[in-house]
PALO-498885 format. One record per residue (C-alpha): x, y, z; chain; residue number from 1. Coordinates in nm, 2 decimals, padded with zeros to 4 digits. Example, Ala and Ser with C-alpha at 12.3 -4.5 7.8 and 13.67 -1.06 7.14 Angstrom:
2
{{01.23; -00.45; 00.78}; A; 1}
{{01.37; -00.11; 00.71}; A; 2}
***
This chain:
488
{{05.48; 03.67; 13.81}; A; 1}
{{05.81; 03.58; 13.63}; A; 2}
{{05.79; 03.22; 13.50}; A; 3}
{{06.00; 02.92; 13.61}; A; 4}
{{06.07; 02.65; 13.43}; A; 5}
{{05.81; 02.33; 13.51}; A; 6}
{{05.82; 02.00; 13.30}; A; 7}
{{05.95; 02.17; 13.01}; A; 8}
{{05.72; 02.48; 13.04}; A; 9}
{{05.68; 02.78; 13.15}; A; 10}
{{05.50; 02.75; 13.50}; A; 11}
{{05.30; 03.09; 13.66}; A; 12}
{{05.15; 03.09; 14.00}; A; 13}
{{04.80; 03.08; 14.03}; A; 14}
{{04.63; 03.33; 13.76}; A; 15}
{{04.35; 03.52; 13.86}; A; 16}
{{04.05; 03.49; 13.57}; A; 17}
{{03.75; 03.69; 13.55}; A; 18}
{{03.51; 03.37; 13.56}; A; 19}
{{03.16; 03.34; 13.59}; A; 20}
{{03.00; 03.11; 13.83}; A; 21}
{{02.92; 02.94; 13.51}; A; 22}
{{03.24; 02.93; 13.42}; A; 23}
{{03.37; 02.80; 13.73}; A; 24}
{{03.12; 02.53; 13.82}; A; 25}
{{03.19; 02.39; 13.46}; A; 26}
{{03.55; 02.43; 13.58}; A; 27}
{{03.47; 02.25; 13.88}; A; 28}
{{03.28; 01.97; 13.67}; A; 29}
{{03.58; 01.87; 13.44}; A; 30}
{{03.79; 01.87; 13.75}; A; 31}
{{03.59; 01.62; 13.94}; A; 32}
{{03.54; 01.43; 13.58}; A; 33}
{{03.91; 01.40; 13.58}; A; 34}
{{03.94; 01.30; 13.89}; A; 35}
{{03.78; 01.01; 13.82}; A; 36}
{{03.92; 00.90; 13.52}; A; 37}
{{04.32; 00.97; 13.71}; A; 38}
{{04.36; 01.18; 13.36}; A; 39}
{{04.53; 01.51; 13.36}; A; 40}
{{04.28; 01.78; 13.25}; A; 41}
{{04.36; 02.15; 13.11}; A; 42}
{{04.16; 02.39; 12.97}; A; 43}
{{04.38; 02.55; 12.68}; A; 44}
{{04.33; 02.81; 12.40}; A; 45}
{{04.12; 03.06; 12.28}; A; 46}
{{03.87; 03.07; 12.66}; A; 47}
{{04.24; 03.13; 12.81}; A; 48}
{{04.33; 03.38; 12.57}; A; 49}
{{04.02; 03.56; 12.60}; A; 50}
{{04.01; 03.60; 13.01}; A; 51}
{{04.32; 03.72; 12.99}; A; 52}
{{04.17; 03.97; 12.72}; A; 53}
{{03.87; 04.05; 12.95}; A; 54}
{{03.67; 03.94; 12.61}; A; 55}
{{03.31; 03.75; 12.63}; A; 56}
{{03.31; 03.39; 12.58}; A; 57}
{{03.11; 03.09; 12.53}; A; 58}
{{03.30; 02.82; 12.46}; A; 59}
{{03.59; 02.62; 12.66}; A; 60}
{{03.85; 02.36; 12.46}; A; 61}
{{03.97; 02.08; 12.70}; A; 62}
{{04.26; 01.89; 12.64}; A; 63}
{{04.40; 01.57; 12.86}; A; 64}
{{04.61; 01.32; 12.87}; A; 65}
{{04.37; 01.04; 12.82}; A; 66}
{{04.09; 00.98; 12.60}; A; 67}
{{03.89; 01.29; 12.54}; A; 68}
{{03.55; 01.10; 12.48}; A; 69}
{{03.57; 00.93; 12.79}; A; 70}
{{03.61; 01.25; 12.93}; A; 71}
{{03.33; 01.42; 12.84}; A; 72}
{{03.11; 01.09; 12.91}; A; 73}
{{03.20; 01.12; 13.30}; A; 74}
{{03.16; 01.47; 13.26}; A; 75}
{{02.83; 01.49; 13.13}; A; 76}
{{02.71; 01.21; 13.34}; A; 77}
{{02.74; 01.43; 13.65}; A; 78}
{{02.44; 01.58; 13.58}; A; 79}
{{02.15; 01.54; 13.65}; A; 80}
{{01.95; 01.49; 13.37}; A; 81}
{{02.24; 01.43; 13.25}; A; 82}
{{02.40; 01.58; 12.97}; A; 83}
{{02.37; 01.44; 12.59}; A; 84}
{{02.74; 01.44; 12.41}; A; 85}
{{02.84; 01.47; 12.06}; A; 86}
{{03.10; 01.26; 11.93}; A; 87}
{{03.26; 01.37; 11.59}; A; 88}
{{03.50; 01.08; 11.47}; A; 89}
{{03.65; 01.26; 11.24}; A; 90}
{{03.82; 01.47; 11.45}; A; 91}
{{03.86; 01.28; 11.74}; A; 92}
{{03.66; 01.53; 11.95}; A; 93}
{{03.35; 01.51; 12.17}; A; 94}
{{03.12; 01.86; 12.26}; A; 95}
{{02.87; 01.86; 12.57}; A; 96}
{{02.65; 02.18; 12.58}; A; 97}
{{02.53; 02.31; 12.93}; A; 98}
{{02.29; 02.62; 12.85}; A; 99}
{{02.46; 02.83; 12.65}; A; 100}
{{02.79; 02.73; 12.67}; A; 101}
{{02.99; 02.45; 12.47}; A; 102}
{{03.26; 02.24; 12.63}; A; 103}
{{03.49; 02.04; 12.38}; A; 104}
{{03.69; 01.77; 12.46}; A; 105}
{{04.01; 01.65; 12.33}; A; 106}
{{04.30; 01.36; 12.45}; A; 107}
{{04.62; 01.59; 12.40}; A; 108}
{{04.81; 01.47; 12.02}; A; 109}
{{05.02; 01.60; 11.80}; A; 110}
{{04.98; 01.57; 11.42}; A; 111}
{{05.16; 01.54; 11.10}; A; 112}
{{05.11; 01.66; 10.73}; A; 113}
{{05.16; 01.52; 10.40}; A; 114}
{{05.24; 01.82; 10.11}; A; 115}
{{04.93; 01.82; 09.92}; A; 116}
{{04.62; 01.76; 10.21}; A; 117}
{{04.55; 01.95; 10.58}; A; 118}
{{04.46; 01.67; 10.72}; A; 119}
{{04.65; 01.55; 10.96}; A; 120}
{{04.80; 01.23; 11.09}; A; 121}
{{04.75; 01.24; 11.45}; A; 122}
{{04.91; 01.05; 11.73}; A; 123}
{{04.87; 01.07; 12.12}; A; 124}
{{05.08; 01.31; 12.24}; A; 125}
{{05.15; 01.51; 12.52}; A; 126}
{{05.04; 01.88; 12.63}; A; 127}
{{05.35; 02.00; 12.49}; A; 128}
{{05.30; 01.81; 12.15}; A; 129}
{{04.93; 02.00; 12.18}; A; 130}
{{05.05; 02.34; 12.23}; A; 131}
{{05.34; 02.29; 11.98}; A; 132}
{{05.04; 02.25; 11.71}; A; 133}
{{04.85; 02.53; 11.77}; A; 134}
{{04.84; 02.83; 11.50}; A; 135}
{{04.96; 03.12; 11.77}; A; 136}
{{05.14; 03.16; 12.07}; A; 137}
{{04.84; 03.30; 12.23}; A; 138}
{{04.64; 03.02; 12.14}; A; 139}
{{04.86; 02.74; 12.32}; A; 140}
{{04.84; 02.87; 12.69}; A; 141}
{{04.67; 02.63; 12.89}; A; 142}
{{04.53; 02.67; 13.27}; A; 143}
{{04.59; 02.38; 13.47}; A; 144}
{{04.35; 02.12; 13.63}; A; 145}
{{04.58; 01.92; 13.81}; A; 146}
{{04.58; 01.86; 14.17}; A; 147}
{{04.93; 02.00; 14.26}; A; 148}
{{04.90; 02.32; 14.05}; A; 149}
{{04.54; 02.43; 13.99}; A; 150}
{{04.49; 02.69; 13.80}; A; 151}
{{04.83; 02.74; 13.71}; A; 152}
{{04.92; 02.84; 13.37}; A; 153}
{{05.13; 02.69; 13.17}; A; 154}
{{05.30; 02.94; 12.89}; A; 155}
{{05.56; 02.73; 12.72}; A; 156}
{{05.62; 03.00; 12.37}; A; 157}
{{05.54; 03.35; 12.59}; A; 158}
{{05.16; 03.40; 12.52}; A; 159}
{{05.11; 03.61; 12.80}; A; 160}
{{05.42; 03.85; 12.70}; A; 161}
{{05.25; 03.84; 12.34}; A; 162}
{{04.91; 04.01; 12.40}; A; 163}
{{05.10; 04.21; 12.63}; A; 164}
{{05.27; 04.35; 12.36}; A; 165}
{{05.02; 04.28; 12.12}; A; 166}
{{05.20; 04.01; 11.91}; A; 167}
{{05.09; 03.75; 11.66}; A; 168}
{{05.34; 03.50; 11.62}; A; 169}
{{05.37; 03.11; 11.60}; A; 170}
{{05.49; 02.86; 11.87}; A; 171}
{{05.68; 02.66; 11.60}; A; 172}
{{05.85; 02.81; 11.27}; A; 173}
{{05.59; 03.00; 11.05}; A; 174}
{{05.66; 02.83; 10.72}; A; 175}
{{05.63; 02.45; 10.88}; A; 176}
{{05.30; 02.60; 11.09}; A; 177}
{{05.17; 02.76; 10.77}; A; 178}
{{05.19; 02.44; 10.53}; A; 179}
{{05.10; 02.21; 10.78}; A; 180}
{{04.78; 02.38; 10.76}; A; 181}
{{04.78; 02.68; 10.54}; A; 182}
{{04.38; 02.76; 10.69}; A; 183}
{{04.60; 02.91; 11.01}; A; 184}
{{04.73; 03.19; 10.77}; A; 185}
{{04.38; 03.29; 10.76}; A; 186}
{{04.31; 03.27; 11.12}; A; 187}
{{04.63; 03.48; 11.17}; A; 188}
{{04.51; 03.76; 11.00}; A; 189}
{{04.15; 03.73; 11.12}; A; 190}
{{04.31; 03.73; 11.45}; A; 191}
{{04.48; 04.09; 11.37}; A; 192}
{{04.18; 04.19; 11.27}; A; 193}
{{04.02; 04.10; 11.51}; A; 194}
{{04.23; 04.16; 11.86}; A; 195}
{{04.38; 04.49; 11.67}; A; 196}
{{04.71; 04.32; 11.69}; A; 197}
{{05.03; 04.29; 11.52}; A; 198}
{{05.17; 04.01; 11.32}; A; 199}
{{05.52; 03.98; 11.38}; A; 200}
{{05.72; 04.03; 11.09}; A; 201}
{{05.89; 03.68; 11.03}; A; 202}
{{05.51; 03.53; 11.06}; A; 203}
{{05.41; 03.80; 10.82}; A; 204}
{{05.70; 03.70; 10.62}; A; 205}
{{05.61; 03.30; 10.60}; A; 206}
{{05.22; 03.41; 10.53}; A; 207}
{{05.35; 03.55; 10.22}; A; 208}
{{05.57; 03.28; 10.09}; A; 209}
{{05.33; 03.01; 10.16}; A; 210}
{{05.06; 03.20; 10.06}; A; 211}
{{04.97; 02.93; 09.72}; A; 212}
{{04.92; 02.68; 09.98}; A; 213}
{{04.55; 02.82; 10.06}; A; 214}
{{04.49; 02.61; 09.71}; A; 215}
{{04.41; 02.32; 09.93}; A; 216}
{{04.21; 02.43; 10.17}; A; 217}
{{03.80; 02.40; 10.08}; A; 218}
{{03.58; 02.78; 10.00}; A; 219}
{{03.40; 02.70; 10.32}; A; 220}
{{03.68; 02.71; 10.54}; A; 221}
{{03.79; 03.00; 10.42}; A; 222}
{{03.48; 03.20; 10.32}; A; 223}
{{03.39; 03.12; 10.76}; A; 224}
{{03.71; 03.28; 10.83}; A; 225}
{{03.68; 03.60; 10.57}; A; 226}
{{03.29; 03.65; 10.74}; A; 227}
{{03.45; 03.68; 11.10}; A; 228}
{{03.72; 03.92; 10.98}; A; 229}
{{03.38; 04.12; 10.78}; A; 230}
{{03.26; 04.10; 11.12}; A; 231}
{{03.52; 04.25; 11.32}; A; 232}
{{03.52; 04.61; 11.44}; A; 233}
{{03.77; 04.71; 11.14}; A; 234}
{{03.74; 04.46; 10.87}; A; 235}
{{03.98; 04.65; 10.72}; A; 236}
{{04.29; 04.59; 10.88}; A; 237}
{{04.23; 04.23; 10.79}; A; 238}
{{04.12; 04.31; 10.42}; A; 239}
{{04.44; 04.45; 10.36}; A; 240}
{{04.64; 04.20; 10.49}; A; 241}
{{04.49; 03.96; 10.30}; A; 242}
{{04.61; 04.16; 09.99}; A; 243}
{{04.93; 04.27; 10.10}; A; 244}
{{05.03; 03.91; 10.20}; A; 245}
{{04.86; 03.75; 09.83}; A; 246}
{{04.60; 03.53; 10.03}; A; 247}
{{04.29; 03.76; 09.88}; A; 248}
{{04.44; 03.73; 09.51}; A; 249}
{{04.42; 03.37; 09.58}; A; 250}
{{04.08; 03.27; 09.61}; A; 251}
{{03.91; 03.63; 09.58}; A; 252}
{{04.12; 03.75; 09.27}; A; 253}
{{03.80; 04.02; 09.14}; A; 254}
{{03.83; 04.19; 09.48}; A; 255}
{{04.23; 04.18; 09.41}; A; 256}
{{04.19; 04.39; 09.07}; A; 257}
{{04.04; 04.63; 09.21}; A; 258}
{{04.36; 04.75; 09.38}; A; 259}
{{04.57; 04.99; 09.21}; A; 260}
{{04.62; 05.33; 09.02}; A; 261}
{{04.67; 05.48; 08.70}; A; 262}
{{04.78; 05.78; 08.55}; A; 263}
{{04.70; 05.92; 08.20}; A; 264}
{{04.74; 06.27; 08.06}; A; 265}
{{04.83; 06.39; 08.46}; A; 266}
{{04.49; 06.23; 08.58}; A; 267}
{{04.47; 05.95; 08.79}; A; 268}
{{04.20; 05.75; 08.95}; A; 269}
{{04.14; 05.64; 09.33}; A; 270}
{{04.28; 05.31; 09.43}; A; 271}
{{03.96; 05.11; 09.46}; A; 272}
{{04.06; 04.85; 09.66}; A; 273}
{{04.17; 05.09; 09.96}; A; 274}
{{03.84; 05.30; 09.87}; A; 275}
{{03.64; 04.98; 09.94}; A; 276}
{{03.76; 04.82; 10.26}; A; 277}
{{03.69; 05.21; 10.36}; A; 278}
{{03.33; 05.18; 10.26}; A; 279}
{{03.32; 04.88; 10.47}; A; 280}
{{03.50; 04.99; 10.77}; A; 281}
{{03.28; 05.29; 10.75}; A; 282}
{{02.97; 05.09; 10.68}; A; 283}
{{03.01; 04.90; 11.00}; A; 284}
{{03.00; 05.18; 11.23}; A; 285}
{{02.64; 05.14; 11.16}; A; 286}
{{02.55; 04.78; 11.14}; A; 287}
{{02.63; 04.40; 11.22}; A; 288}
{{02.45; 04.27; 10.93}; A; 289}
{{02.68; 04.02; 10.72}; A; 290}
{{02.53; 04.08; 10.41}; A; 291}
{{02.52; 04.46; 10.42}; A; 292}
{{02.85; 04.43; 10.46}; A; 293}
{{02.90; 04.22; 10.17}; A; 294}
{{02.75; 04.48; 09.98}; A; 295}
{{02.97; 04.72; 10.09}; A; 296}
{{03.26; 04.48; 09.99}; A; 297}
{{03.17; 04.46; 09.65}; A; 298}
{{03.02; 04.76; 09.57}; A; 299}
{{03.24; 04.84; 09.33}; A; 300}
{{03.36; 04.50; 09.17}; A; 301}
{{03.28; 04.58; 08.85}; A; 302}
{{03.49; 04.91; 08.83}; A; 303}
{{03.78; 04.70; 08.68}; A; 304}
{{03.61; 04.52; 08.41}; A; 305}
{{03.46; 04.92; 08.33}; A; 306}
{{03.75; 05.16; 08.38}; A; 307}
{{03.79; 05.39; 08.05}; A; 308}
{{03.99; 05.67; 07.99}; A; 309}
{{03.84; 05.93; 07.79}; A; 310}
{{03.98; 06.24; 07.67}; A; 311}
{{03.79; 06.55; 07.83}; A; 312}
{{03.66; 06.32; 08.07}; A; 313}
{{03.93; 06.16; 08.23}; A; 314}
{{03.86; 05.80; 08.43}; A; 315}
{{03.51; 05.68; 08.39}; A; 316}
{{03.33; 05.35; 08.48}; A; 317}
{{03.04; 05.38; 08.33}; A; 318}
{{02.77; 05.10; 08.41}; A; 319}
{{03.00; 04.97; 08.72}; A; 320}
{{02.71; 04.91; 08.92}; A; 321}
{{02.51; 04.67; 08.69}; A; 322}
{{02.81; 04.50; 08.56}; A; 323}
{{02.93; 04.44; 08.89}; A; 324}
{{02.56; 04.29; 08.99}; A; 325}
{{02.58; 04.07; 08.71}; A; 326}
{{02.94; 03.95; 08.88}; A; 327}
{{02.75; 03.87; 09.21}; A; 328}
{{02.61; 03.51; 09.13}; A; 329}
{{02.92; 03.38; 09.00}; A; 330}
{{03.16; 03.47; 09.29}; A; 331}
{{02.87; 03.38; 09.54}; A; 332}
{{02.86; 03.03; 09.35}; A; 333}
{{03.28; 03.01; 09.32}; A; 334}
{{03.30; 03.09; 09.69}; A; 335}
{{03.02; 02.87; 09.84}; A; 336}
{{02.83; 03.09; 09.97}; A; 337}
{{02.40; 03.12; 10.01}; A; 338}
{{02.22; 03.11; 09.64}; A; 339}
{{01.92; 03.25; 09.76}; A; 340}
{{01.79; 03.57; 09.95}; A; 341}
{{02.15; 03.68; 10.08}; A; 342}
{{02.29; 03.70; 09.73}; A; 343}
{{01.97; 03.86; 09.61}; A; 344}
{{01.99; 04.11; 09.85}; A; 345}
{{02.36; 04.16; 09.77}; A; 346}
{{02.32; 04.18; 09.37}; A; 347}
{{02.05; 04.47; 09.47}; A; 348}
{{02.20; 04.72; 09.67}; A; 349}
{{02.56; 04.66; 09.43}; A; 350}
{{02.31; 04.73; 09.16}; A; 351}
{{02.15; 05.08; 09.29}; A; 352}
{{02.41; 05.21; 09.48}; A; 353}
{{02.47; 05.47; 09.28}; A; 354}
{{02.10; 05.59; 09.24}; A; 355}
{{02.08; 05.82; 09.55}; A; 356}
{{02.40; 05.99; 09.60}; A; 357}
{{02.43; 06.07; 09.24}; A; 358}
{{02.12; 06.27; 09.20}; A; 359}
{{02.21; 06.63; 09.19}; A; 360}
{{01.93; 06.89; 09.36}; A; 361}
{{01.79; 06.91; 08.98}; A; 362}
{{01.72; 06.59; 09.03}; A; 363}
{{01.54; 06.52; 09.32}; A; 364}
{{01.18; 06.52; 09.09}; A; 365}
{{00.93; 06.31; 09.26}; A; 366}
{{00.93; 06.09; 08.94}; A; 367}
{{01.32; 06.04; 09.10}; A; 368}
{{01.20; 05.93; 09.42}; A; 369}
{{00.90; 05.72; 09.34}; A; 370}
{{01.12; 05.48; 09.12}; A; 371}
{{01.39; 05.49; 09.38}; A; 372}
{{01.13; 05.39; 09.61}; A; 373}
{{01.00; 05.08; 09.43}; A; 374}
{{01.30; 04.94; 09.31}; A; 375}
{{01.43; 04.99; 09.68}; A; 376}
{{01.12; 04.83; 09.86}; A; 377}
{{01.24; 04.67; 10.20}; A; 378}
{{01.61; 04.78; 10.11}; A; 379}
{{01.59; 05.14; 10.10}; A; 380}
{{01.73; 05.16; 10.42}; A; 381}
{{02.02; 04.97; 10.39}; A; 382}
{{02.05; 05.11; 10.08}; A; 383}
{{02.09; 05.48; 10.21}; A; 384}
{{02.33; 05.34; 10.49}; A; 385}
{{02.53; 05.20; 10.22}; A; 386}
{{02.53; 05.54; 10.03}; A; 387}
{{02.64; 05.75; 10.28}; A; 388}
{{02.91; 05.48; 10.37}; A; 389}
{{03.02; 05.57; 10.01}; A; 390}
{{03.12; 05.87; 10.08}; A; 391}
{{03.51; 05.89; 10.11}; A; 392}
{{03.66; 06.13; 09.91}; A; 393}
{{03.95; 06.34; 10.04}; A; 394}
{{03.82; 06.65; 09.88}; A; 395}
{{03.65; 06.80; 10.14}; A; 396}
{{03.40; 07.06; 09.89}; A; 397}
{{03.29; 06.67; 09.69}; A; 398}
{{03.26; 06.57; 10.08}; A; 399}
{{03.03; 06.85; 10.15}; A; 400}
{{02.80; 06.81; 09.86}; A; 401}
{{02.76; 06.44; 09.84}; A; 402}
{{02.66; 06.47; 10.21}; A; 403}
{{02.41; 06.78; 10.11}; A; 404}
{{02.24; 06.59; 09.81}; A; 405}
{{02.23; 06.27; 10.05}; A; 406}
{{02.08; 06.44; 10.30}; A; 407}
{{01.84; 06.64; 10.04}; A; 408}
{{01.74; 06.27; 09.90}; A; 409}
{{01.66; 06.14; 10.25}; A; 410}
{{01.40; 06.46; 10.33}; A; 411}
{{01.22; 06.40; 09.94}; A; 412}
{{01.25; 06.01; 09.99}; A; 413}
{{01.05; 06.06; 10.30}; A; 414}
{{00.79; 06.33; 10.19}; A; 415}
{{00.71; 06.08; 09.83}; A; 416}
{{00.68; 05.79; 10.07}; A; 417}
{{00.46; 05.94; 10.30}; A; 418}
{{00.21; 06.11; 09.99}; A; 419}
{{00.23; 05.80; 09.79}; A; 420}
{{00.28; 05.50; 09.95}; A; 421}
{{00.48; 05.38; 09.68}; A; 422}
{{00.75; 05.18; 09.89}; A; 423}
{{00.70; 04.78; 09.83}; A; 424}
{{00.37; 04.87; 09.60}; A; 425}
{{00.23; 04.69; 09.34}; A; 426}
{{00.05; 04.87; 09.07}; A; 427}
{{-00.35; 04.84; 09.08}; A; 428}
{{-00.35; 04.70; 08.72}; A; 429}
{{-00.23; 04.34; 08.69}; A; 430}
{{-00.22; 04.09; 08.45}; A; 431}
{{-00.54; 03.91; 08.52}; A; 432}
{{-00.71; 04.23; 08.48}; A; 433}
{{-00.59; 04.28; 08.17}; A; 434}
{{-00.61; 03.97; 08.02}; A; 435}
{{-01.01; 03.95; 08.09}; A; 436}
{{-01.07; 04.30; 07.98}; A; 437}
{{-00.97; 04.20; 07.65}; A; 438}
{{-00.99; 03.85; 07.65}; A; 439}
{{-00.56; 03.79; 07.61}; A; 440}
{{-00.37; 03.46; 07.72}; A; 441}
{{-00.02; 03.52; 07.82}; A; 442}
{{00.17; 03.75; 07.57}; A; 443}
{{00.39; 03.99; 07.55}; A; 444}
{{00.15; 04.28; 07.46}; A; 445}
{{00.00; 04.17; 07.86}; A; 446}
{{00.37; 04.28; 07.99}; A; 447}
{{00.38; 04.63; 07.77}; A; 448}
{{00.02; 04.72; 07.88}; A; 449}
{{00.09; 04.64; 08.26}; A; 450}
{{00.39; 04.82; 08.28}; A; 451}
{{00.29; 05.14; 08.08}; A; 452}
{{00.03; 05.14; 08.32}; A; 453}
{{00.33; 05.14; 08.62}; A; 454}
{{00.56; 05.39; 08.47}; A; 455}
{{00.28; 05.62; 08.43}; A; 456}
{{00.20; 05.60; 08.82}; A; 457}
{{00.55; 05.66; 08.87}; A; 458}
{{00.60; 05.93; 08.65}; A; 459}
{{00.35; 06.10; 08.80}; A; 460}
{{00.09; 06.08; 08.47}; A; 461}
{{-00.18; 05.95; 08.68}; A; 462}
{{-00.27; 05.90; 09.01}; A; 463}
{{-00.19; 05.59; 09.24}; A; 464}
{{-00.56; 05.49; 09.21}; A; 465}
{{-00.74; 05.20; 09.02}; A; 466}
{{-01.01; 05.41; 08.84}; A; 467}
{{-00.71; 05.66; 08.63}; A; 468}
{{-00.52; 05.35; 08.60}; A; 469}
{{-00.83; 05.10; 08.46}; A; 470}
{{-00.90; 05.40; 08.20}; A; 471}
{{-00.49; 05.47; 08.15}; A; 472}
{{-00.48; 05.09; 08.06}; A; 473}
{{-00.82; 05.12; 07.80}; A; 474}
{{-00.60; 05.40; 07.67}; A; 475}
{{-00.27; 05.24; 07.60}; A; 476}
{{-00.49; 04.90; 07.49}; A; 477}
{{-00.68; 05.14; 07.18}; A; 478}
{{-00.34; 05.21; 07.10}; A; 479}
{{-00.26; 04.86; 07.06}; A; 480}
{{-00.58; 04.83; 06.85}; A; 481}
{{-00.70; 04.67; 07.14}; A; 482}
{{-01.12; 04.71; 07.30}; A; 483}
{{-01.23; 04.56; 07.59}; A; 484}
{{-01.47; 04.27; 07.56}; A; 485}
{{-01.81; 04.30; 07.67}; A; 486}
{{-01.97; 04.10; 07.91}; A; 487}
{{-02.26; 03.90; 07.81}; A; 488}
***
């Protein structure tokens, strides 16, 4: 398998690809497609990449030497229905769906930049100008289609060598790569994070330097690349290099300041940045969900804003968790992300977090558990998985007893749940009631009755039942210099 040089590029005999008979009759489609047209066809990046990885895939980029649209036209029109296309003008590109799987279309380019936009100027080019623009070496092998060397691939910077060994590196010098575009610097560290590989040090080095260019890149783009690093096995790995290299401090600068120690009197506090990204790593062990792991990630964010030394004490951050929920509209907003449920859910389990795994065994009252379980509701699950992620101390005795009380909570959680129902409940007073027993509009003095009436079911007063809490409510009305009015 050692390459010879072909038309400039590296040339390997035929490579064997685990394809599926999808895969292949696709494969088979564009090559007839080409055919055609007399256009040279390859099918180049990330579904190369990932065959050699053995990873899943469900999408194939095709570049050739022609006009890409027309391409997929002939392509699609082989069908039968045939297919529809999408044409996006901005990009020059055309997509054709069959089942499942996407096909994109491309006539090979190459592109240039001006200093202060990422959008390119693009020419025709050749496959070499094609693979000289991509952001890794490992993204710019390309399999061929051509007649005279089917399946062939064609390895002009040493892809193959590079997962071999686990390299990230670009086909052209990192700096010029990295302000063409600066989004790449973010898709080279998703990629480590990831494939689990290395970036190789001069890349590294260029990520760093050019790191101020991200400035021009939109939230969007960026925030799609942070959720697929979230979403990778160890979203740590790729949570620290965005901090090590000064990407994260430029458009996530509260996540930033959490990193960092200090040291007063001989105590010192945990670095909260590294604490966090292990909270998610650990968190993700148990669970695919985005958001959940958003709450993991930001936990803690308003531990900076909080942090007080205090004689006696030592480091406190008292109030973290609802200071750090108030934070959670604001950076959802700044970073274009969802308004709605998915920062609602976030803002709630940033703000309880703390509830369960700080109770102490004295604590544990069913009181305790009832108003864990209604401010929980559908959450309490995710809650308790983001609790226990929570747990990272290297003291193996705080270890031991935070994983005790957890598991104390979890029993009590589930015997108040199953005596009271109390999960997702609504109290049986409401405000209609109260407002015709004693004839009220509207008011304030409607809120204080309704929820004395709900703290008293949750404190265990009276029972979760509408007759103790109709004569609770005449109760707490008389103190009010309230009566009921009578019916005619």
């Amino acid at each position: 398998m050692a390459p010879s040089d072909f038309d400039g590029a590296f040339f390997m005999p035929h490579i064997q690809l685990p394809c599926s008979e999808e895969e292949r009759f696709i494969i088979d489609q564009i090559t007839r497609a080409s055919e055609k047209l007399k256009t040279e066809s390859f099918v180049i990046g990330g579904f190369v990449r990932d065959k050699i990885l053995n990873r899943p895939t469900k999408d194939m980029d095709i570049v050739c030497l022609g006009d890409g649209n027309e391409l997929a036209e002939t392509f699609a029109e082989q069908f039968n229905p045939p297919l529809s296309v999408s044409h996006f003008k901005n990009f020059g590109t055309a997509q054709v769906k069959y089942h499942h799987f996407e096909v994109e279309f491309v006539g090979a380019r190459k592109e240039s930049y001006r200093s202060d936009s990422r959008k390119p100027m693009i020419e025709v080019g050749t496959l070499e100008d094609d693979q000289n623009r991509r952001d890794l070496t490992i993204n710019a092998m390309a399999l061929s289609l051509r007649t005279h060397d089917y399946g062939s691939l064609l390895d002009p910077f040493n892809g193959l060598q590079d997962i071999e060994e686990k390299r990230l590196r670009t086909p052209l010098p990192p700096d010029s790569t990295f302000s063409d575009d600066p989004l790449r610097m973010m898709r080279v560290i998703r990629f480590a994070s990831q494939l689990h590989f290395n970036i190789e040090d001069e890349t590294l080095g260029a990520i760093k330097r050019n790191a101020s260019r991200l400035a021009i890149i939109s939230k969007e783009r960026i925030i799609d690349e942070l959720h697929k690093i979230m979403l990778s096995t160890k979203p740590s790995i790729g949570l620290a290099l965005l901090y090590q290299t000064g990407l994260l401090q430029e458009f996530f600068p509260e996540l930033a300041a959490l990193a960092g120690t200090e040291n007063i009197e001989g105590k010192g506090h945990k670095d909260n940045f590294y604490h966090t990204i292990q909270v998610v790593d650990q968190i993700s062990l148990h669970t695919n969900n985005l958001w959940l792991r958003w709450a993991a990630l930001l936990h803690d964010i308003g531990k900076p804003s909080t942090k007080k030394f205090e004689v006696g004490l030592g480091w406190t951050f008292h109030g973290h968790e609802w200071i750090g929920s108030k934070m959670i509209p604001g950076i959802f907003k700044r970073l274009k992300m969802p308004q709605h449920e998915q920062m609602k859910y976030v803002q709630k389990l940033v703000q309880l977090h703390h509830r369960p795994v700080s109770l102490t065994s004295e604590d544990i009252t069913d009181s305790a558990m009832r108003r864990l379980l209604f401010d929980a509701g559908d959450e309490l699950d995710d809650l308790m998985t983001l609790c226990n992620a929570d747990i990272t101390s290297k003291n193996p005795d705080k270890v031991k007893r935070y994983r005790a009380n957890y598991e104390l909570v979890k029993i009590r959680l589930k015997e108040v749940e199953e005596s009271d129902h109390i999960r997702n409940w609504q109290p049986p007073i409401t405000g209609e009631i109260i407002m015709e027993t004693f004839n009220l509009s509207p008011s304030r003095t409607v809120g204080l009755i309704k929820d004395a009436v709900r703290e008293a079911i949750l404190d265990g007063l009276i029972k979760n039942d509408f007759e103790e809490a109709f004569q609770f409510m005449i109760t707490k009305a008389n103190e009010l210099h309230l009566q009921p009015v009578k019916k005619a």
